[in-house]
Residue, then its C-alpha position, 0 to 999 in steps of 0.5 A: x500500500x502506499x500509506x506503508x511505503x510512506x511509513x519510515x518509523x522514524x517519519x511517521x509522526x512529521x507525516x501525521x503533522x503534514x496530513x493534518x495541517x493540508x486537512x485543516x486547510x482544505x486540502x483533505x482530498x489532496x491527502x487521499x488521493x496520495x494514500x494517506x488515509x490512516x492519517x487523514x483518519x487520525x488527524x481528524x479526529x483532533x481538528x477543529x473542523x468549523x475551523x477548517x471549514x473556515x480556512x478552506x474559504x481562503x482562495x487555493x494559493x492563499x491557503x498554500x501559502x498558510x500551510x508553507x508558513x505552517x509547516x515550518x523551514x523546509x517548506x517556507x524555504x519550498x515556497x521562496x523557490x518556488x516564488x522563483x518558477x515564473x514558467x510554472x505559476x501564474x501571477x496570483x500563486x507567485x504573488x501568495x508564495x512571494x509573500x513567505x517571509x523566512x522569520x521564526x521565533x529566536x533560539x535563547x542564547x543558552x540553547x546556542x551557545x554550546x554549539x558557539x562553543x564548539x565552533x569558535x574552539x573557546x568562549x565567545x567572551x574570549x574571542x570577542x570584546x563583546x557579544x549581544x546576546x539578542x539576536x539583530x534577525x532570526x530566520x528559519x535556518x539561522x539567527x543573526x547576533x552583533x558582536x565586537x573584536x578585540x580590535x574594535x571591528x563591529x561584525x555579525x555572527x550568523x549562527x546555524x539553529x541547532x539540531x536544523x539538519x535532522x529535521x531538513x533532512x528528515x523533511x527532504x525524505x518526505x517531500x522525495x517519497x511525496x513527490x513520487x507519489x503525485x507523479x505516479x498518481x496524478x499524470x496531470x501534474x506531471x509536466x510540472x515534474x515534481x521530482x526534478x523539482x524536489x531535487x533542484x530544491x534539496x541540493x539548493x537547501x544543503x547548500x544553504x545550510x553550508x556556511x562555508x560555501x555561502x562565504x565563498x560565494x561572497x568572496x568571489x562576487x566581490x572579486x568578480x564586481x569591480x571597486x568603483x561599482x559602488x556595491x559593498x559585500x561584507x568581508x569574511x573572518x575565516x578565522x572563525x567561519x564554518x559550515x555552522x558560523x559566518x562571522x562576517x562584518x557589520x554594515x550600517x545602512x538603511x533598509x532596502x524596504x525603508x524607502x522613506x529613510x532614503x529620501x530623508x538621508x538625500x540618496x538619490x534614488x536614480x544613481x543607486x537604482x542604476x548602480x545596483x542593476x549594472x552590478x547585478x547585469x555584470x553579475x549574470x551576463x558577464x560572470x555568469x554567477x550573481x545573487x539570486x535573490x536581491x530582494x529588499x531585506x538582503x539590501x543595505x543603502x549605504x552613503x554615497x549611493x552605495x549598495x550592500x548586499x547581504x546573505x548569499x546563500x543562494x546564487x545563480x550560475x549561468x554558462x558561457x553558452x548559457x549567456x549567449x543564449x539569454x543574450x540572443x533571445x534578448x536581442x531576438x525580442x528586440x529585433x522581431x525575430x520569432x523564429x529564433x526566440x522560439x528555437x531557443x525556448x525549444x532549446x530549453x524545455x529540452x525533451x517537451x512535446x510542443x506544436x513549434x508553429x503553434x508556439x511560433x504564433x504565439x511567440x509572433x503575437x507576444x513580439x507584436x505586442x511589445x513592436x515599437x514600444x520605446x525602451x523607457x516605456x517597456x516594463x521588464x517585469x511585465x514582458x518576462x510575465x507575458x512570455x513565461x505565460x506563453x510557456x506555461x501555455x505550452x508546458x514548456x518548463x525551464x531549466x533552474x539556472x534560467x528561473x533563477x535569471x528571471x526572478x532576478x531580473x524582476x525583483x531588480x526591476x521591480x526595486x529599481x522603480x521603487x527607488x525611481x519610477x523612471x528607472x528604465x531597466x531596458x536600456x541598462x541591460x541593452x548594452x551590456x547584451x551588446x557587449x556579451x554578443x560581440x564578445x561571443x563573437x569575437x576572433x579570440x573566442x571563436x578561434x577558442x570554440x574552434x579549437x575546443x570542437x576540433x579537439x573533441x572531434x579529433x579525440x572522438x576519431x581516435x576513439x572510433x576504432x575502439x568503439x567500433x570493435x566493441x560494438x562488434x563483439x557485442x554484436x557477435x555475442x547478440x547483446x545489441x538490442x534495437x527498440x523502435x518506438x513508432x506513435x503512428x503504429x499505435x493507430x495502426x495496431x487500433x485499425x487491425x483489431x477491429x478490422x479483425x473484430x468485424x470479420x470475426x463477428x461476419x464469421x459468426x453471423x455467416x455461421x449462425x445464418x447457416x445453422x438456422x437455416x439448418x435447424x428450421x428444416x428439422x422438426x421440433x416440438x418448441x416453436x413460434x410463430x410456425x418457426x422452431x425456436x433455436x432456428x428463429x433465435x439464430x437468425x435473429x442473433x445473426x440479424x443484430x450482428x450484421x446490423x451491428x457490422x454495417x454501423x461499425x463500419x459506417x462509423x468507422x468510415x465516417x471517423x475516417 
């Protein structure tokens, strides 16, 4: 049963949590259909269901929505991804998970300081002049608390709760087994692959638990943006950092959501909107690796219209290739040309069946819509919207490096207009896409491409003798198997058996012609109408039968 391939002794009191909240929001059916029933049993017999009934009101993104923020962590983190699939969810469900706010409740400092102790080797009172034992944020995953140095150095502690791996992971397990089981039981939710989701999601969450890999990260963006880009990324004290500890230093600045101290402090809100999208631009079409998640509360204004940027947990990596690709569909929009911008989507939803001249209408009708518009007046946020409509219209799903780029773009955007409502994204991007093209196109780095594919052919003939030996010892030994998949010969196989049902049924009803005729010549004692009865039951069988083969095959005809 499914219910007893969910039931890992050490999940099943999480699962009883889960079913119980889906049922007190309305999602009762949900946990039938997956093979919950125990559970669903169990938790109800604890619910407030006039409660439920009241929930269940909700729209069905809002209710999501709760039961994320119920759940707690993993699916809080679950939801701010899933914020970022603008080809899966429409605007209303981006716009409920969007609103998930990663905050919690904090650790008392006794409950921390243990684990502080063993990371740092000593008492922070020894390595530190001071610690504020009140934490600055708390967050799901981690809790934030000032601290200074010896030398008067003002700097941060991000502290990992303790005891959050066991519960992340042991709620991964669930979401794996959960994402099977939807695929295997609802095949309409299947384009959205859930298991590829759940996936792309546990890798992005570890990595987010590492703290080693986020101070990484920092570094190498700061490396990566030059000095006079006006952006500030705190400096990392590896002296003290680990996969649960990031000291790092203290920025004092104003709130990216406080819109109003920025007014009053005399920032000027055009020069920090364009500092921040030419240094997030660079990030993505130049570098291939930037911040994937710039939202307002990892956002510092600093003076002189400088930006910090906080929490790089989670990045973004775009290949050479990659960029090229971003940059020609950029540039395909701009130049009307439907037939590449919808090669390129093709080239990303990689093995999806799609009508392509369907699409390319669909595509010339987007374009047609934007033709004309000055780059001032267009609204990014809005195209990326209307384009991935298109895709979800087409079930087209995007890789998670490209999902990543477009929720980038517009919160940058969407940011940039906060701060200045003519900030015009457009025309920052236009010659940054400009430059990667010539670049991709440049001598040095076609005679680089070249070189790389004439390698690779060169190293694939030297392999070809090897390749073809083995092949044919496989051949010998009748090891090569040949799978043919022909759609079109489903229908065929369809046509041969009910071509061959009619001339069974023409055979029976011939015989039960002949038989009858046979049985009315012999007398016998039962008749009706002067007619012996098995003769008369015969030729009325062999009637329905012809009367049914005539209508099968008019209306095989008429199908035709």
């Amino acid at each position: 049963m499914l219910w007893q391939a969910l039931s890992a002794a050490r999940d099943l009191g999480r699962m009883q949590d889960i079913a119980s909240v889906l049922i007190r929001y309305g999602f009762g059916d949900v946990v039938q259909r997956i093979g919950m029933a125990g559970a669903l049993e169990r938790a109800g017999k604890v619910l407030h269901w006039r409660e439920a009934e009241e929930l269940a009101r909700l729209k069905p993104p809002a209710r999501a929505r709760r039961v994320m923020e119920e759940l707690g962590p993993t699916f809080v983190k679950l939801g701010q991804v899933l914020a970022t699939r603008v080809d899966l969810f429409g605007p209303e469900w981006l716009e409920e998970f969007g609103k998930l706010q990663d905050h919690a409740p904090a650790v008392d400092w006794s409950e921390i300081e243990p684990q502080l102790i063993e990371d740092l080797g000593g008492k922070p009172d020894e390595i530190f002049a001071h610690v504020d034992q009140e934490p600055l944020a708390a967050a799901s995953l981690a809790q934030v608390h000032r601290a200074e140095l010896h030398d008067g150095t003002q700097v941060v502690l991000k502290i990992r709760r303790p005891g959050i791996r066991p519960v992340i992971e042991a709620d991964l397990r669930l979401l794996r087994r959960l994402a099977e089981i939807v695929e295997s039981e609802a095949p309409d939710l299947q384009h959205y692959r859930p298991r590829l989701l759940v996936r792309q999601f546990a890798q992005s969450l570890r990595r987010e638990l590492d703290f080693v890999a986020e101070c990484r990260n920092a570094e190498r963006i700061a490396l990566a943006l030059e000095e006079d880009s006006g952006i500030v990324i705190p400096g990392i004290h590896w002296d003290w950092s680990g996969e649960r500890l990031n000291v790092q230093d203290f920025l004092e600045g104003i709130p990216g959501r406080d819109l109003k101290a920025v007014r009053e402090a005399g920032l000027d809100g055009h020069e920090i909107a364009v500092r921040g999208a030419r240094a997030i631009l660079k990030m993505i079409l130049e570098e291939g690796f930037f911040h994937a998640d710039p939202h307002p509360g990892n956002v510092l204004y600093l003076p002189d219209h400088r930006i910090g940027l906080l929490d790089f947990g989670m990045v973004g990596r775009l290949s050479e290739e990659r960029r090229h690709q971003v940059s020609e569909l950029l540039m395909g929009l701009v130049s009307r040309d439907a037939d590449l911008v919808a090669r390129i989507l093709l080239d990303w939803s990689e093995d999806a069946r799609v009508d392509a001249d369907r699409l390319r209408d669909d595509v010339i009708e987007f374009i047609d819509h934007y033709h004309g518009v000055p780059l001032k007046q267009l609204d990014v946020s809005a195209m990326i919207g209307e384009i991935t409509s298109v895709l979800r219209h087409h079930r087209l799903v995007l890789p998670a490096d490209l999902v990543l780029m477009l929720k980038a773009f517009i919160t940058l955007e969407g940011m940039g207009r906060s701060l200045d409502p003519e900030f015009d994204m457009a025309g920052e991007a236009a010659p940054v896409i400009e430059g990667v093209l010539r670049q991709h196109y440049s001598p040095t780095n076609m005679a680089r491409r070249m070189q790389k594919s004439l390698g690779e052919t060169l190293k694939m003939l030297g392999t070809l003798p090897s390749d073809l030996s083995r092949l044919m010892k496989m051949a010998r030994k009748g090891r090569i198997e040949v799978h043919v998949d022909i759609t079109d010969l489903k229908e065929v196989g369809n046509r041969l058996d009910r071509a061959a049902s009619r001339l069974t049924l023409g055979v029976v009803t011939a015989a039960l012609i002949i038989g009858s005729a046979i049985v009315l010549n012999v007398q016998s004692d039962r008749e009706a109408f002067g007619l012996p009865v098995f003769g008369l039951l015969g030729f009325i069988g062999a009637a329905l039968g012809g009367v049914w083969l005539l209508f099968s095959i008019w209306r095989s005809g008429k199908d035709d």
